[in-house]
N, C-alpha and C positions, 0 to 999 in steps of 0.2 A: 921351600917357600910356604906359609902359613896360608890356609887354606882359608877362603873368605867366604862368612858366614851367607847363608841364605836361604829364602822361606821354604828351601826344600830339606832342610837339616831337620835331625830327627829332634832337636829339643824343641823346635819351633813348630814343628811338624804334630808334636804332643798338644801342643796351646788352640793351632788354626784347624779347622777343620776344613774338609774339600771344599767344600762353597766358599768360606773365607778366603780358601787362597788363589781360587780361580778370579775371585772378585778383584784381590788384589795383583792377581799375574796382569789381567785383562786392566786394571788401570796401568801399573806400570807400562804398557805394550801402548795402551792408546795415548797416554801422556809423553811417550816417543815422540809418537806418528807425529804430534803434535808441536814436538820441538823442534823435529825435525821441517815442518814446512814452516813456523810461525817463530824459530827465535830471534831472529833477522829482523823483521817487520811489526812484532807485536810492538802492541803499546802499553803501558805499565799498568794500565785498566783489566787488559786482557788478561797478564798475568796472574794478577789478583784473583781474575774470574777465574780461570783455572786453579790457581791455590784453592778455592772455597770449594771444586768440585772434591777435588781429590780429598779437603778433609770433612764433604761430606759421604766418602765411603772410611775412611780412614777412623772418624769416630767412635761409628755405631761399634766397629770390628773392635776398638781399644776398651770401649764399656761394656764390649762381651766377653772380654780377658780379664776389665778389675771392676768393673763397676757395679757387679752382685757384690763384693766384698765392699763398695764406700772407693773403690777408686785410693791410686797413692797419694798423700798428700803431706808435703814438708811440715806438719806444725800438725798442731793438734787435732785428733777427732780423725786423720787419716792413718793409712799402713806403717810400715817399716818403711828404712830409709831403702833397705834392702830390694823393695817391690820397687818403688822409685825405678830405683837404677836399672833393678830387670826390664820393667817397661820402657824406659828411655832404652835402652838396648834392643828391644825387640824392635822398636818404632825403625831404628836406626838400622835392622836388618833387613826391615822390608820395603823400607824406602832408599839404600843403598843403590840397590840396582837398578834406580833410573840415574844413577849418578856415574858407575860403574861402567855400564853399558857406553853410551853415548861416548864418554871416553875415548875405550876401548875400539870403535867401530871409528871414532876420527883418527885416531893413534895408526888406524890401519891402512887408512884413505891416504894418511900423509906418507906411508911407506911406498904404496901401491904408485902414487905418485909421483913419489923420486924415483922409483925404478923405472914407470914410464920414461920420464923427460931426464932421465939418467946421460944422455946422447948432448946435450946442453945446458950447461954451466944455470945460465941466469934463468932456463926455462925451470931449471929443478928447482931454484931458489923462490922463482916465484911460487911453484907450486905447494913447495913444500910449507912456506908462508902463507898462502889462501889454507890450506890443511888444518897447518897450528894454529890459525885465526878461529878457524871454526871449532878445531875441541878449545881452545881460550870460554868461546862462547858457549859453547852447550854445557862446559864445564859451572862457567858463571851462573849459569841460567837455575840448572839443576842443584846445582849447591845451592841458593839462593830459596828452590821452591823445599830440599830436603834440612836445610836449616832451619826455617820458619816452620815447619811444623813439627821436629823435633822440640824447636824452643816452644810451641805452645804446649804442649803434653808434658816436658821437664820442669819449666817453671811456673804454668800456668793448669796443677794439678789440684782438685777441687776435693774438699773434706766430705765424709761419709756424710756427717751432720752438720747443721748450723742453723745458728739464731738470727733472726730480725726484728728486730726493737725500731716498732714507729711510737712517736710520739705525734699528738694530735691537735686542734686545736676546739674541740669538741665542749662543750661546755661543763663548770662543774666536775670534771673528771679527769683526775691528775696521773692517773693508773696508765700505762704504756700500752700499746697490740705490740706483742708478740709471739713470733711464728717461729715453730719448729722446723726446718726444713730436713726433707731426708733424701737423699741420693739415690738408694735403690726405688722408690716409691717412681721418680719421674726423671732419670738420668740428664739425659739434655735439657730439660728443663729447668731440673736444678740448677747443674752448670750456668746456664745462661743467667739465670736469676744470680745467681753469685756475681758473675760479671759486672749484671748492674746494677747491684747493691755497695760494689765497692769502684764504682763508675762519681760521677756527676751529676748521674740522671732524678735522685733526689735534693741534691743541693739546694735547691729552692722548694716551694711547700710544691704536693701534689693533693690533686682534689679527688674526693671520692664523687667520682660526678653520674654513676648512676647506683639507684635504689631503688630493688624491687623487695616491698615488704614479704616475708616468710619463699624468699626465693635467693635473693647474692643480692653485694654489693661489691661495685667492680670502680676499678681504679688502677694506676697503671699507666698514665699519661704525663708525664714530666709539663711541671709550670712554667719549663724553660724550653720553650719551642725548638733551639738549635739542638737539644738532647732528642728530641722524636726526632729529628733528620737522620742523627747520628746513630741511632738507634733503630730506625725503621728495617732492619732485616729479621728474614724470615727464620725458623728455624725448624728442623722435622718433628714430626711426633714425636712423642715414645705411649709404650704399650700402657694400656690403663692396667695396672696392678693394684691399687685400692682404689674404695669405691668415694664419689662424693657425698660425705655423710656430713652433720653438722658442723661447722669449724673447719674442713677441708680447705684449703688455699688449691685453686687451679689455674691454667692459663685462659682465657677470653678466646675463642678464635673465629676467624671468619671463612671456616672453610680447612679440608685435610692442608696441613705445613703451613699452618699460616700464625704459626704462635709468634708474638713481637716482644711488648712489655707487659700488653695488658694482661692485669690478674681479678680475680671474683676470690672472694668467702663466702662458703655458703653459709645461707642462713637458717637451713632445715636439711634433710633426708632427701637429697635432691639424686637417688641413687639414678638414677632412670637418664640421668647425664654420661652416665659410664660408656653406656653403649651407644653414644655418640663419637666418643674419642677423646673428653674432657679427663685430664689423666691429674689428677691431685699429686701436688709435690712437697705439699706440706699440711699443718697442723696450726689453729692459733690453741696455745697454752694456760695464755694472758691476757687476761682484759677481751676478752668475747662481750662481757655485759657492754664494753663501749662500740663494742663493732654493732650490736644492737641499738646504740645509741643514736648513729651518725644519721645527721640530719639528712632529709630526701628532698634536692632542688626540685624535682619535676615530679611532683604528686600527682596521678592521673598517668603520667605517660613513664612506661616500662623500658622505654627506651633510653633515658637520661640523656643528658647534657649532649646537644651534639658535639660527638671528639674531634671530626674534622678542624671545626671552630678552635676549640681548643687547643687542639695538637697544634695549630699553625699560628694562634692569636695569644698562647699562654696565662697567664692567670689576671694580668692584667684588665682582660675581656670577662674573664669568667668571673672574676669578683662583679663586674658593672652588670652582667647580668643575672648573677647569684647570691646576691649579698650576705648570705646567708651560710653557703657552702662550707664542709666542713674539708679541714687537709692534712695528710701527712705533714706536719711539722717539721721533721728531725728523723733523719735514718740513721739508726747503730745498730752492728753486726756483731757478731761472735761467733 
């Protein structure tokens, strides 16, 4: 019989190191426990929530294996097609064995079973029936959470580099902002920023709704309110590896793990944000002279445009109270 890989095999064994794979024994063990009393009763919310824990240990550990290198990615700017598939392979080795497991232990239930009520025709049929009901289910359940996060890491693999091309509505200036993004700089952030550059969440204009002269200007709030619903989750850190020096692109946040959509440019040598936890993921390339342009709705107050307002009233509101406001026009990527 072919021997079935797993994160205790010496190739995988080379990649994870002991912390990593105690992290990932102890979720596999706790995401058991958890099948085991909840996949009867949960409701499809629940699941979910669980999906999101599990990849948010599953991540960090996949952008410590490629994401100093740019991460695999099918099209340009990422690895080999070859890293792809190794990754999609590993993902699938060490999320196997919550699939495997569960199996295996109803497989044994249902044996254990029939040989009890072996003494009784319809008692063993029933049992052995309650048995295969339950590995039916745990089988479901577990493929379902080991599928959905192979398929986000296979086909939802994110390029070393990439561009973002706003166009503005600024005056007199026909010149684009665009942003160099780079992946090793701010990993999940990048990623996520990717997500929603090739999202919805620009389709309609967005306002740069606060400006603090020779400090950022931040923006980041979709003109289409059901896009901040849709978008309203949170996302973890990552380590600050460059500093925010002029031209920097970073996340806004309000507090550790709390990065969303909101982003800032700085507007000078704002290094002294580093050691905050403000982690820069990009670069503007292009057109800096208009990000110095954009107009400031609330002169006097450092705090701009309340976003609540905006986030829930979309641009509609914000024009009637900013007539002035300048916006993301048009998002294109490369």
């Amino acid at each position: 019989m072919e021997k079935i890989a797993t994160i205790k095999d010496e190739k995988l064994a080379d990649k994870i190191d002991a912390g990593d794979k105690k992290k990932i024994n102890d979720t596999i063990e706790e995401t058991l426990k958890w099948l085991e009393l909840n996949q009867r009763r949960a409701e499809t919310e629940e699941f979910e929530h669980k999906l999101k824990e599990i990849e948010r240990i599953c991540s960090p550990l996949m952008i410590k294996l490629y994401g100093g290198a740019g991460g695999p990615h099918l099209g340009a700017g990422g690895n080999s097609a070859e890293s792809t598939i190794e990754l999609i392979k590993i993902i699938a080795i060490v999320l196997v064995a919550i699939l495997i497991k569960p199996v295996a232990t109803a497989t044994s239930a249902t044996a254990t079973a029939t040989t009890t009520t072996a003494t009784t025709t319809s008692a063993t049929t029933i049992s052995t029936t309650t048995a295969t009901t339950t590995t039916m289910t745990t089988t479901a359940t577990t493929t379902f959470l080991l599928f959905t996060i192979i398929l986000k890491y296979s086909i939802h693999c994110y390029p070393s580099t990439y561009c973002i091309r706003f166009d503005t509505n600024i005056e007199d200036q026909n010149k684009p902002i665009i942003i160099n993004v780079t992946q090793s700089w701010s990993p999940l952030g990048a990623n996520h920023l990717y997500d929603i550059i090739h999202s919805s969440f620009y389709s309609v204009p967005a306002a740069f709704f606060r400006v603090v002269p020779k400090f950022v200007v931040q923006f980041g709030i979709s003109g289409d309110p059901t896009q901040n619903v849709l978008w309203n989750k949170t996302i973890l850190d990552d380590p600050v590896k460059m500093s925010n020096l002029m031209g920097t692109v970073s996340y806004a946040t309000d507090g550790p793990n709390t990065r969303t959509t909101q982003l800032f440019i700085n507007y000078d040598n704002n290094s002294r944000l580093d050691a905050l936890g403000f982690s820069p993921l990009g670069i503007v390339t292009t057109g800096f002279d208009i990000v110095n342009a954009i107009f400031n709705p609330t002169p006097g107050n450092s705090d701009g445009v309340d976003q609540d307002q905006y986030s829930t009233k979309g641009n509609r509101w914000i024009i009637a109270q900013y007539p002035k406001i300048n916006f993301i026009e048009k998002n294109l990527n490369n």
